[in-house]
C-alpha positions as protocol buffer text, in pm:
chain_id: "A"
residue {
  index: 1
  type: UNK
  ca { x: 2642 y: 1334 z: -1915 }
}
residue {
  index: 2
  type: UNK
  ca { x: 2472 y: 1016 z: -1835 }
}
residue {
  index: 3
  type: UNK
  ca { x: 2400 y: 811 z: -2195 }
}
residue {
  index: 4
  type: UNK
  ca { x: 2112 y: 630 z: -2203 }
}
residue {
  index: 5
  type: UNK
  ca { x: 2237 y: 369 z: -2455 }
}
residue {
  index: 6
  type: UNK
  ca { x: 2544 y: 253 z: -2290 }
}
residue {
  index: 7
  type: UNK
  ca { x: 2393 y: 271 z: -1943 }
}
residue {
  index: 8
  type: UNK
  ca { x: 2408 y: -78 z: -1879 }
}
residue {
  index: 9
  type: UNK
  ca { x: 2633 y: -351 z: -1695 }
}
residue {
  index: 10
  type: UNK
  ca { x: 2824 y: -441 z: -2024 }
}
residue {
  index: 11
  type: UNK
  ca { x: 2909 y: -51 z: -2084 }
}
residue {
  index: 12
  type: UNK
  ca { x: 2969 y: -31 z: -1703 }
}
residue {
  index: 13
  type: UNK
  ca { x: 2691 y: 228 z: -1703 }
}
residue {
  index: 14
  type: UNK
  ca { x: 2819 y: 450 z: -1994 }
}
residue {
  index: 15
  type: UNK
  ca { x: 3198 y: 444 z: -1822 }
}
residue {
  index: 16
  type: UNK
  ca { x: 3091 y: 509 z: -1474 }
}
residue {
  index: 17
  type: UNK
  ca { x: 2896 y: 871 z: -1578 }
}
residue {
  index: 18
  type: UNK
  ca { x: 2571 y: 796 z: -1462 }
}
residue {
  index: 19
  type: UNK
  ca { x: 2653 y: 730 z: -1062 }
}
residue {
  index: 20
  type: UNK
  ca { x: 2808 y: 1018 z: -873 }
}
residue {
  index: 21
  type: UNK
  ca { x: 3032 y: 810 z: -694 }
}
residue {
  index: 22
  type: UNK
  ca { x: 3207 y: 658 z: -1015 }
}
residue {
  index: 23
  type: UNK
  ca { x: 3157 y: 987 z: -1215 }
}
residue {
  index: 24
  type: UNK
  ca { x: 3460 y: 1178 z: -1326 }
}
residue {
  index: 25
  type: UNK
  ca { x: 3432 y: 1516 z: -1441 }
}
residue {
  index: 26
  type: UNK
  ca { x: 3647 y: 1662 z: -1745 }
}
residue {
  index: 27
  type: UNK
  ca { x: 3706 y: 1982 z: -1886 }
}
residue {
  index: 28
  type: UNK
  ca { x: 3405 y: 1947 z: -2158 }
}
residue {
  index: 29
  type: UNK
  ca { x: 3193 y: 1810 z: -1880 }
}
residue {
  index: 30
  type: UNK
  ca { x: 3058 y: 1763 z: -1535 }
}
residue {
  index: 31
  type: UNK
  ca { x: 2927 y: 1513 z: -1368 }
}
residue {
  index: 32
  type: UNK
  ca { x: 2542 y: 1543 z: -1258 }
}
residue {
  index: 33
  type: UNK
  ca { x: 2471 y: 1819 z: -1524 }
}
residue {
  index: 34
  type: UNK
  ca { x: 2171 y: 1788 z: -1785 }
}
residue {
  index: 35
  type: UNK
  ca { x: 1951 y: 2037 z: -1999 }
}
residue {
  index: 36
  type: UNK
  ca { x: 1701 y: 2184 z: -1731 }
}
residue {
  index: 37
  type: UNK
  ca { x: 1498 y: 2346 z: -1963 }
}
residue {
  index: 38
  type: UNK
  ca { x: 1478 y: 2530 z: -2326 }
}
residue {
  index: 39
  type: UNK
  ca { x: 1400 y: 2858 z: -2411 }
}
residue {
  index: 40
  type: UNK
  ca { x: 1349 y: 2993 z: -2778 }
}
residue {
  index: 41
  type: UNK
  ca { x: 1518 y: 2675 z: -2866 }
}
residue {
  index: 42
  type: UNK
  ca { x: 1831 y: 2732 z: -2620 }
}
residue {
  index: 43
  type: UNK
  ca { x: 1893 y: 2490 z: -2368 }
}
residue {
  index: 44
  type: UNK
  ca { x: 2001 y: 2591 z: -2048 }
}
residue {
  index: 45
  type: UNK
  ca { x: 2244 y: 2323 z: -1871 }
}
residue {
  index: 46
  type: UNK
  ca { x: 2215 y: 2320 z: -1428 }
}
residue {
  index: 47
  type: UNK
  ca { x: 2303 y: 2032 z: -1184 }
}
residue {
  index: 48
  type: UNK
  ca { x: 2037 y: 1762 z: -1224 }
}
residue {
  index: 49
  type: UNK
  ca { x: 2198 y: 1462 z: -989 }
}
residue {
  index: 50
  type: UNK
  ca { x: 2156 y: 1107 z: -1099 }
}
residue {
  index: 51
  type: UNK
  ca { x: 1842 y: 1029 z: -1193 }
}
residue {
  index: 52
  type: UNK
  ca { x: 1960 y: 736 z: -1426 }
}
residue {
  index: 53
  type: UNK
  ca { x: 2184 y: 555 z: -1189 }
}
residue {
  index: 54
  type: UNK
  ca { x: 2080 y: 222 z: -1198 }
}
residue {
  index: 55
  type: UNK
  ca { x: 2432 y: 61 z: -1077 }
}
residue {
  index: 56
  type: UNK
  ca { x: 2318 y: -206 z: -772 }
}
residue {
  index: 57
  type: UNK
  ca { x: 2604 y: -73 z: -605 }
}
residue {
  index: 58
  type: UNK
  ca { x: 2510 y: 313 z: -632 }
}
residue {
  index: 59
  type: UNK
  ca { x: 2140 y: 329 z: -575 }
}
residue {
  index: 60
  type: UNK
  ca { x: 2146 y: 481 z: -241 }
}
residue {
  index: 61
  type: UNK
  ca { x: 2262 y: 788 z: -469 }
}
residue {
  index: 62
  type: UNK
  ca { x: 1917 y: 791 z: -642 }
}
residue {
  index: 63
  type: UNK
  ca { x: 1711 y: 1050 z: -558 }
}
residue {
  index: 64
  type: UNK
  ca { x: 1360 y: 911 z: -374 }
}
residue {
  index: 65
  type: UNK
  ca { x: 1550 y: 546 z: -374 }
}
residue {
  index: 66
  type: UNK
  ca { x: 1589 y: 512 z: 29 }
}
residue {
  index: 67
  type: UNK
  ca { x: 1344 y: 262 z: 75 }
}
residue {
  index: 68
  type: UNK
  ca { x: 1503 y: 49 z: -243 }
}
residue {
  index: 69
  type: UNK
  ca { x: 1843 y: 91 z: -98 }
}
residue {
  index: 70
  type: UNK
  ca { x: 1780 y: -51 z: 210 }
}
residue {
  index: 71
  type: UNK
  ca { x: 1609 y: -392 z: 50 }
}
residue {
  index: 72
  type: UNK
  ca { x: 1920 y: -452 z: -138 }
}
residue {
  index: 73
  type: UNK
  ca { x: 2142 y: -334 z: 197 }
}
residue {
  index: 74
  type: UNK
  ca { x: 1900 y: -563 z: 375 }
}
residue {
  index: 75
  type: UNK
  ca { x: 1831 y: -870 z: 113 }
}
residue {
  index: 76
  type: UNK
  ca { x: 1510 y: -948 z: 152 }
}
residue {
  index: 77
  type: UNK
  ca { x: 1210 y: -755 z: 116 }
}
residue {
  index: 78
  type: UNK
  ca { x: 972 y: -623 z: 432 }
}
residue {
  index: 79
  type: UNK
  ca { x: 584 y: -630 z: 296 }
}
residue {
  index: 80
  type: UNK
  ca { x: 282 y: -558 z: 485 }
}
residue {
  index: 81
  type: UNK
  ca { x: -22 y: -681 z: 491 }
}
residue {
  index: 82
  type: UNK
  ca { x: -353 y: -768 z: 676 }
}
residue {
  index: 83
  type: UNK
  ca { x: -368 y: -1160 z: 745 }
}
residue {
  index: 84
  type: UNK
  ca { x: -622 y: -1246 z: 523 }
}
residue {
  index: 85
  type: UNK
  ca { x: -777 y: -1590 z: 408 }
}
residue {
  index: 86
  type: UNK
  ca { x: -671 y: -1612 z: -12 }
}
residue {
  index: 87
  type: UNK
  ca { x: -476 y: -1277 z: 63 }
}
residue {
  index: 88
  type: UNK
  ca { x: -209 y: -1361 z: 262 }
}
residue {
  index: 89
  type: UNK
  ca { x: -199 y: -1656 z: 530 }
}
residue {
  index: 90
  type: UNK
  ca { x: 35 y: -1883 z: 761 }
}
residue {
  index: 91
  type: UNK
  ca { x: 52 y: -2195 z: 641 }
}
residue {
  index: 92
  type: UNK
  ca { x: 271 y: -2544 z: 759 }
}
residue {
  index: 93
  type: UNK
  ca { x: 503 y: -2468 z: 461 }
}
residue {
  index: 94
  type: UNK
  ca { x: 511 y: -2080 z: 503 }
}
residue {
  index: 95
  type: UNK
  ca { x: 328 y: -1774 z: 364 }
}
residue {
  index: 96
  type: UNK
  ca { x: 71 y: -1793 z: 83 }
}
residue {
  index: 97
  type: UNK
  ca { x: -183 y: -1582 z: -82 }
}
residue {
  index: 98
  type: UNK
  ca { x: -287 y: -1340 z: -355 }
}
residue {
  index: 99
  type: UNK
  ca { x: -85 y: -1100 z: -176 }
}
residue {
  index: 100
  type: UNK
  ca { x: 250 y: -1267 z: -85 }
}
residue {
  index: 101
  type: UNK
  ca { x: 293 y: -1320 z: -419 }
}
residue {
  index: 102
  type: UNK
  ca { x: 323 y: -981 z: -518 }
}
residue {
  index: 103
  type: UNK
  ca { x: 511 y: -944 z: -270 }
}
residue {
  index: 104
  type: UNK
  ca { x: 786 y: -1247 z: -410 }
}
residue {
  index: 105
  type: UNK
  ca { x: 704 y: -1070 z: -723 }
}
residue {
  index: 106
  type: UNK
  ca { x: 871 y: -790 z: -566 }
}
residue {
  index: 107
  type: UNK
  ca { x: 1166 y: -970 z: -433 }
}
residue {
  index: 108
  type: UNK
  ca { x: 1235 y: -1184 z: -742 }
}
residue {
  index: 109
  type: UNK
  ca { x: 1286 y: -828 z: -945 }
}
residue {
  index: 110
  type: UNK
  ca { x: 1477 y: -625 z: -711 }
}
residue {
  index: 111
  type: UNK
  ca { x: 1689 y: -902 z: -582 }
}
residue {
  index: 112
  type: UNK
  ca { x: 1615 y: -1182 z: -807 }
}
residue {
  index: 113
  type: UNK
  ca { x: 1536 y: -1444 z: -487 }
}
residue {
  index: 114
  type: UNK
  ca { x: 1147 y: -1438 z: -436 }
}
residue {
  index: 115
  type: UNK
  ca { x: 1189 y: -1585 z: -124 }
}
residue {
  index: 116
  type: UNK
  ca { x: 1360 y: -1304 z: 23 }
}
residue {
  index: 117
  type: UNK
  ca { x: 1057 y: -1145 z: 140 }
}
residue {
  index: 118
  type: UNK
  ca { x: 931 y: -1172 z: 516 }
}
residue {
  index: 119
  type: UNK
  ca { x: 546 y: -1068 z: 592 }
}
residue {
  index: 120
  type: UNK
  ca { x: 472 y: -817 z: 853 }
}
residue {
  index: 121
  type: UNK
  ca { x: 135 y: -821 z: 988 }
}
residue {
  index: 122
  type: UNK
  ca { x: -41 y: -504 z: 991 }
}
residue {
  index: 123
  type: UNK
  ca { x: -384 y: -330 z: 1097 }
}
residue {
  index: 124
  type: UNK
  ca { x: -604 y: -114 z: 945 }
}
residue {
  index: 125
  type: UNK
  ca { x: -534 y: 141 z: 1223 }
}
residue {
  index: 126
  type: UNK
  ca { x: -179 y: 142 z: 1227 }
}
residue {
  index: 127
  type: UNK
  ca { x: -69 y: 65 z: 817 }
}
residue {
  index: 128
  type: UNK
  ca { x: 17 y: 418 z: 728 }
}
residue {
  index: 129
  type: UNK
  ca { x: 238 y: 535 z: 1035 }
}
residue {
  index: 130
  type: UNK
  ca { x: 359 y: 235 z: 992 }
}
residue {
  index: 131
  type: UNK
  ca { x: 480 y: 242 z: 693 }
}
residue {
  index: 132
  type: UNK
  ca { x: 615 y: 562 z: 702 }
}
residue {
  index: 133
  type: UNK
  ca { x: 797 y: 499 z: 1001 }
}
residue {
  index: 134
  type: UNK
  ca { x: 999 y: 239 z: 848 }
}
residue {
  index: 135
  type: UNK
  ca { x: 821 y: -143 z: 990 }
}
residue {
  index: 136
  type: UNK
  ca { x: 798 y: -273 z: 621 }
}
residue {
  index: 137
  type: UNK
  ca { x: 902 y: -126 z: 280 }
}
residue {
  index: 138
  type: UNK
  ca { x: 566 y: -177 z: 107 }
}
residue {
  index: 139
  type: UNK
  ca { x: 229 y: -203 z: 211 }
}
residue {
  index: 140
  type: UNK
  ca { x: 45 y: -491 z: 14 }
}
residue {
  index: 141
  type: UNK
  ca { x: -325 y: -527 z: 115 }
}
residue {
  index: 142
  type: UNK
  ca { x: -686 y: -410 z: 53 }
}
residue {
  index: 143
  type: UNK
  ca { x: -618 y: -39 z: 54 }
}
residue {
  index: 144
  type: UNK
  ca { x: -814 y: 229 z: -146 }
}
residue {
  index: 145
  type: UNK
  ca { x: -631 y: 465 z: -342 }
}
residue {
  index: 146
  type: UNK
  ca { x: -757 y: 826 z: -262 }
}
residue {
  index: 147
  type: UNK
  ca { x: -590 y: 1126 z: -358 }
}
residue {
  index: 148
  type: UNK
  ca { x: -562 y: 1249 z: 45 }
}
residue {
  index: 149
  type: UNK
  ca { x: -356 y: 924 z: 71 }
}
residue {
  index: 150
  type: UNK
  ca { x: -140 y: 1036 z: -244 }
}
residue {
  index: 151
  type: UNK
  ca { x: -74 y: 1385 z: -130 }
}
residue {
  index: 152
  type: UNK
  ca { x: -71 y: 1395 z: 245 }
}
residue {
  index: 153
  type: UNK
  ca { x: -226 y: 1132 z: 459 }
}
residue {
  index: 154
  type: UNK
  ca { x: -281 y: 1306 z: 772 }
}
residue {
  index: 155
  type: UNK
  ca { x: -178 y: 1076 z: 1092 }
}
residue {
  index: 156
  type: UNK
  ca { x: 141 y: 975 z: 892 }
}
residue {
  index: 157
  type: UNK
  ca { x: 220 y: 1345 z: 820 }
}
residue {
  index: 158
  type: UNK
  ca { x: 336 y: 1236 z: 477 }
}
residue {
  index: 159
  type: UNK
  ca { x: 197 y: 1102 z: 113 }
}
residue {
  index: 160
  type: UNK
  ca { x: 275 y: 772 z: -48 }
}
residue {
  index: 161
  type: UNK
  ca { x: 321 y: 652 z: -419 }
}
residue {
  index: 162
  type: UNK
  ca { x: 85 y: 422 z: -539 }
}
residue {
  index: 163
  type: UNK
  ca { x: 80 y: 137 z: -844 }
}
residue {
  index: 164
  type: UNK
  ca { x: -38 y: 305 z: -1157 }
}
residue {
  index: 165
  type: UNK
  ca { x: -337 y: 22 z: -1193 }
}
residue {
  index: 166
  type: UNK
  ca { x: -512 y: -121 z: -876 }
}
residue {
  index: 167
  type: UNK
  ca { x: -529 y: -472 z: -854 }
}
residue {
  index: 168
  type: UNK
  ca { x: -809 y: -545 z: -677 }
}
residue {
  index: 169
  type: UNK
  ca { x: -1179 y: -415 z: -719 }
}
residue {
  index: 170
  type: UNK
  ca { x: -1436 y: -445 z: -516 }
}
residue {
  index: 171
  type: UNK
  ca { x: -1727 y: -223 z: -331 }
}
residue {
  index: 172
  type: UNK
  ca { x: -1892 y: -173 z: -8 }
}
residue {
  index: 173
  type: UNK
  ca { x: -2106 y: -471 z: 104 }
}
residue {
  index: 174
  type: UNK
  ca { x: -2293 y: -547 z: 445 }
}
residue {
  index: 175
  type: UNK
  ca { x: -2330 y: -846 z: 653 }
}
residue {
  index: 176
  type: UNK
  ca { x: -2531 y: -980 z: 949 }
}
residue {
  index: 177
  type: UNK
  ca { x: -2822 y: -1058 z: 1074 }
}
residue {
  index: 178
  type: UNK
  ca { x: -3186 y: -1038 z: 872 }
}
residue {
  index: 179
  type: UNK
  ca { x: -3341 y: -795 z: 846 }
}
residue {
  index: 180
  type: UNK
  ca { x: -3089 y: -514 z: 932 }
}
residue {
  index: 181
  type: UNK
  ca { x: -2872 y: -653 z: 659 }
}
residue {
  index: 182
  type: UNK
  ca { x: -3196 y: -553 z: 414 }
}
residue {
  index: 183
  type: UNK
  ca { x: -3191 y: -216 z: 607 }
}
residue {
  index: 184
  type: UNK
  ca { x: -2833 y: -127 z: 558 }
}
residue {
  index: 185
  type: UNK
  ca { x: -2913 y: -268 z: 207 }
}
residue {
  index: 186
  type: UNK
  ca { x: -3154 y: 10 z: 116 }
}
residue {
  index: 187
  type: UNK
  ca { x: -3059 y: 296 z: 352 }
}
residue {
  index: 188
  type: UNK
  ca { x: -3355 y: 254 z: 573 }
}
residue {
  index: 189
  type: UNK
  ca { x: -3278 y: 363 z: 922 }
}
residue {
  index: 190
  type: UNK
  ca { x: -3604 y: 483 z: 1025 }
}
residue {
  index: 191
  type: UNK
  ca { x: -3855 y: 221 z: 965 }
}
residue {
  index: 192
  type: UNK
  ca { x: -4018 y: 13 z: 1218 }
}
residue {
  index: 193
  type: UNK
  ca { x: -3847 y: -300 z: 1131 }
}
residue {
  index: 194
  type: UNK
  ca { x: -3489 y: -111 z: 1088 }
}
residue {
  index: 195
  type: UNK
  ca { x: -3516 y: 193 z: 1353 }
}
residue {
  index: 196
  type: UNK
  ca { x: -3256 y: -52 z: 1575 }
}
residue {
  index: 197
  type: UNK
  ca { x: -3000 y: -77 z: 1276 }
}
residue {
  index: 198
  type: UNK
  ca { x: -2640 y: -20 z: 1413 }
}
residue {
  index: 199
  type: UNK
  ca { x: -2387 y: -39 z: 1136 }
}
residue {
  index: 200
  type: UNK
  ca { x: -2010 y: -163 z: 1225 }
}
residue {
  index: 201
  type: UNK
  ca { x: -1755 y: -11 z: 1074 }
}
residue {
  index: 202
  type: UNK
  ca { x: -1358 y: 39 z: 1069 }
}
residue {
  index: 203
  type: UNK
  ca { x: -1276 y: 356 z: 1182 }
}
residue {
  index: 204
  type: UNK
  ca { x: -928 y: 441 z: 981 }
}
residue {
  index: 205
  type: UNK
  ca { x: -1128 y: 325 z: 641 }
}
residue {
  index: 206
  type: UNK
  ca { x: -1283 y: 464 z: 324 }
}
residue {
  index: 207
  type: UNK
  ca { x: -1616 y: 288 z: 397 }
}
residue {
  index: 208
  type: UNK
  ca { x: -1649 y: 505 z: 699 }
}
residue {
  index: 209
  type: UNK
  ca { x: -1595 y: 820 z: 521 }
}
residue {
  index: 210
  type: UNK
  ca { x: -1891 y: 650 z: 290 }
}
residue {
  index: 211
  type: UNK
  ca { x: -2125 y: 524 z: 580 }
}
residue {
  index: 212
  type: UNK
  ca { x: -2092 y: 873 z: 754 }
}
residue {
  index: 213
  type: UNK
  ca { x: -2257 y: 1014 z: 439 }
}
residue {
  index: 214
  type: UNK
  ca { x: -2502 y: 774 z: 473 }
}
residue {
  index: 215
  type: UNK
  ca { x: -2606 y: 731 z: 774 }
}
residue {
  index: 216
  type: UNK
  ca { x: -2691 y: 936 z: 1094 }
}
residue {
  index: 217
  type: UNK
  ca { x: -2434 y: 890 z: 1341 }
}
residue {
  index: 218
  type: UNK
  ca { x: -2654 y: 708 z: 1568 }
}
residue {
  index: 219
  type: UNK
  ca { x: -2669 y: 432 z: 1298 }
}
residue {
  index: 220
  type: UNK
  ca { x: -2274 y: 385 z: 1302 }
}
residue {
  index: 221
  type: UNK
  ca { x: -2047 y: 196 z: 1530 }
}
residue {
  index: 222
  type: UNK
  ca { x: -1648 y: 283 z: 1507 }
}
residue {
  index: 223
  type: UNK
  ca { x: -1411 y: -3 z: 1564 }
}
residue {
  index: 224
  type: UNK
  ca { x: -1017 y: 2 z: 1556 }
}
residue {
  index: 225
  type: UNK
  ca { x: -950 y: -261 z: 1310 }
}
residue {
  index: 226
  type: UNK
  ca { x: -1209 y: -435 z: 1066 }
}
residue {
  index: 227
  type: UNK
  ca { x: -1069 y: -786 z: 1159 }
}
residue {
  index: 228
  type: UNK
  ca { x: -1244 y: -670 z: 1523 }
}
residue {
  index: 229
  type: UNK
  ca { x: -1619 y: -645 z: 1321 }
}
residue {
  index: 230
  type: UNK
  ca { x: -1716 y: -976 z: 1347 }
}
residue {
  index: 231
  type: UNK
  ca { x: -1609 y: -981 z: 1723 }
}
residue {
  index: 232
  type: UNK
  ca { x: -1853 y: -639 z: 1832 }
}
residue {
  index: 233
  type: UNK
  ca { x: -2125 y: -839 z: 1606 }
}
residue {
  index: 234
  type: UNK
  ca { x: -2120 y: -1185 z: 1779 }
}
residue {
  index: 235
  type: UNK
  ca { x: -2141 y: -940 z: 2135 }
}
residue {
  index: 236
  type: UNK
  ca { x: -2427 y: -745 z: 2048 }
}
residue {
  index: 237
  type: UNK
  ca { x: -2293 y: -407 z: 1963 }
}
residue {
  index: 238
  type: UNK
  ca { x: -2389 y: -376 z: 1672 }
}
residue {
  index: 239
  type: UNK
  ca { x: -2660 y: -616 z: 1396 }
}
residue {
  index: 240
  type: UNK
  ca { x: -2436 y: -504 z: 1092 }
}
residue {
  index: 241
  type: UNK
  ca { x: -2083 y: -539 z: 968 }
}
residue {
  index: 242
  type: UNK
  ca { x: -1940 y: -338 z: 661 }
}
residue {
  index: 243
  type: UNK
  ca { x: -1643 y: -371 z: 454 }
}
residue {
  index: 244
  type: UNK
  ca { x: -1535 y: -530 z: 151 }
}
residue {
  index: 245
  type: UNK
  ca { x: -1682 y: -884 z: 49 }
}
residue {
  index: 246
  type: UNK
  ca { x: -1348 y: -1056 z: 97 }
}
residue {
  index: 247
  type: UNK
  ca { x: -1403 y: -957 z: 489 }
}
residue {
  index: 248
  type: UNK
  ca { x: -1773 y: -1064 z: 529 }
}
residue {
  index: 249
  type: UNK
  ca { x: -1743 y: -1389 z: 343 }
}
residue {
  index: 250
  type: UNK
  ca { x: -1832 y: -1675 z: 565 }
}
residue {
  index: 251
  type: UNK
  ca { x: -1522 y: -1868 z: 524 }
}
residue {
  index: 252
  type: UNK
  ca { x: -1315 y: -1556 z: 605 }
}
residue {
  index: 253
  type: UNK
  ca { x: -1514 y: -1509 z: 950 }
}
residue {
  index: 254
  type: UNK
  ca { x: -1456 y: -1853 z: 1032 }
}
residue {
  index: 255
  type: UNK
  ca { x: -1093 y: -1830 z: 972 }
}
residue {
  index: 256
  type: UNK
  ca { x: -1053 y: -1575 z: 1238 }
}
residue {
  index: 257
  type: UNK
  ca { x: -1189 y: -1739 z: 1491 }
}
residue {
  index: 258
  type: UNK
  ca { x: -1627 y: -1689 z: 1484 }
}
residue {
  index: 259
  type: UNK
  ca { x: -1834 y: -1918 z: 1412 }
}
């Protein structure tokens, strides 16, 4: 049995017990057995692995621990993210942003170099299959946690784990030209001044789950990635961009490109 208290690098992880490849059973016990449950006050003893192998050298043994074993196999950490102006930019002396440096943050506690990370670019489209197909080990960027996502996200046939506490709050806003911005503002799609409103909107996003419930189809233009908004607005598809206010700031458009 694998003892908490002496499962450290100065007890060489309680004498080797909690890894199965440095366990040794004995005649009292065997390795990978625990108490899986109690009843009337009897515990009943089964196989339970090694949940508490925290040996660097092991942790490809830990159950759910693929994804960690490969960073260390790898040594550097693969993060995703949108490019993003304050989020996560190029730069003359590398990467910066709010979100490469929880990304080093990452690094510097799994393999205690925070510079071991290298930033995949990602879209909006593409981040879950993605991820789940193995491009980058973590996906750090402005993505809502919904409980589809945590149980089964559909096009990536599979669920992900999520940070206990999001880190970034923020709402749906809308940007572009007067008045349809007022329109999109108040929900008013059938006035005289706003009967022309068309709403742009990424299609693999939370906000268009939210603008379909708002708005008649007719009102709502679909595009691949919300980086592309600003482009179908500046060509006349649509009079209305929607997203998060980090997207639709001014600086933000300007920094991809539109003027």
């Amino acid at each position: 049995l694998c003892d908490f208290f002496f499962n450290t690098p100065e007890f060489t992880h309680d004498g080797g017990d909690c890894c199965e490849d440095t366990c040794i059973s004995s005649a009292e016990h065997s390795c990978g057995q625990g108490i899986i449950g109690s009843t009337g006050g009897v515990d009943a003893f089964g196989f339970v692995g090694f949940p508490q192998c925290n040996d660097p050298k092991f942790t490809s043994k830990i159950s759910g621990s693929k994804t960690l074993f490969d960073i260390i196999d790898r040594g550097y950490v693969k993060c995703g993210t949108i490019i993003l102006l304050g989020f996560a930019k190029q730069t003359e002396s590398g990467n910066s942003g709010f979100e490469v440096d929880f990304c080093k943050a990452i690094a510097g506690a799994v393999l205690e170099d925070a510079d071991a990370i290298e930033i995949v670019e990602i879209t909006g489209a593409t981040r879950f299959t993605d991820l789940a197909g193995g491009a980058f080990d973590v996906l750090i960027s402005l993505t809502t946690h919904t409980a589809e996502r945590d149980i089964y996200q559909s096009d990536a046939k599979t669920g992900f784990s999520f940070v206990a506490s999001p880190y970034f709050f923020d709402g749906l806003h809308f940007a572009g030209i007067p008045p349809f911005v007022g329109c999109a503002d108040t929900l008013d799609y059938t006035s005289t001044e706003c009967v022309d409103l068309k709403i742009c909107v990424g299609e693999f996003t939370t906000w268009y789950i939210i603008i379909q419930s708002l708005f008649p189809d007719s009102v709502i233009v679909t595009v691949p990635n919300i980086e592309d908004e600003p482009r179908f607005l500046e060509g006349g598809v649509c009079n209305v961009i929607a997203g998060e206010s980090v997207h639709l700031m001014l600086e933000t458009v300007r920094s991809l490109g539109f003027t």
